[in-house]
N, C-alpha and C positions, 0 to 999 in steps of 0.2 A: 201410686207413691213412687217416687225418685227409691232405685237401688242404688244404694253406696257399696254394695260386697266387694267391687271390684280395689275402691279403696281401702280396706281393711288391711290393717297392719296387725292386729293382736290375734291371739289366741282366739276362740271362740268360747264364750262362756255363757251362761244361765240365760242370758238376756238373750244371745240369739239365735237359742231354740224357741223361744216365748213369741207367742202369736199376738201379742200386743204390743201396739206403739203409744195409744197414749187415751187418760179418762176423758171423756168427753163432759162427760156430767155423771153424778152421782147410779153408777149403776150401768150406765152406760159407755162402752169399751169400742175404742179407735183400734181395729187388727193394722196390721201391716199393708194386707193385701187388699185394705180401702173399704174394707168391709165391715158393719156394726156389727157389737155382740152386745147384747142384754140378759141380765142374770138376775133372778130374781130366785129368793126363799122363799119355800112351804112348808107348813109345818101341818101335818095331817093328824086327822083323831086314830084312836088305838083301834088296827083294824085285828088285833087278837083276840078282841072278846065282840067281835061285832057279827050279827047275825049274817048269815048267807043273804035274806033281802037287804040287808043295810049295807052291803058289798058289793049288790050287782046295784042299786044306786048309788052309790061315791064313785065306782068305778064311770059309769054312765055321764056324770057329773064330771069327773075329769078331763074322761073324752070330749064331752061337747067343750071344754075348758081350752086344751089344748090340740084341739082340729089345726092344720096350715092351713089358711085362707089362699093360697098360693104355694106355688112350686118352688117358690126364690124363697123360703124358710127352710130351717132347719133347728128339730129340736133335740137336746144331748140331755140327759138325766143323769144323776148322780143319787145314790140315797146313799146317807148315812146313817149307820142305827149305834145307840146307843144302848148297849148290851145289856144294861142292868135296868134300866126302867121301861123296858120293852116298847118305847116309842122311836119312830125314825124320823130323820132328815133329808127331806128328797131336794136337791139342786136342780132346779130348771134352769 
């Protein structure tokens, strides 16, 4: 991508810390630096009341889910939990 920094005239703000330049399609994210990002929700069952074998298969199941096929991936996770209904919000 073309750098304009050198024409910048203003202040720096919100926007040109953010690693995005622009949607490509629904879910799919144009970075700056010409590179895709894709983002996708999960929403997993409650693993508080879930047996030890029912843990080491989701977990098993994840992994083979989320394996890089290639060195050129890169995967970021995020969970969110929601305090009171003891279920979380994991970001891929």
């Amino acid at each position: 991508m073309l750098s304009l920094r050198e024409y910048q005239q203003r202040p720096k703000r919100l926007a040109d810390y953010l690693p995005w330049a622009a949607l490509v399609t629904p879910g799919v994210v144009l970075n700056k630096d010409g590179s895709f990002q894709r983002t996708i929700r999960y929403r997993g069952p409650d693993l508080e009341s879930a047996s030890p074998e029912e843990l080491i298969s989701f977990t098993a199941r994840v992994n083979n889910v989320l394996k890089c096929p290639s060195s050129n991936n890169l995967e970021q996770m995020s969970v969110l939990s929601n305090g009171g209904s003891g279920s979380s919000l994991v970001s891929v």
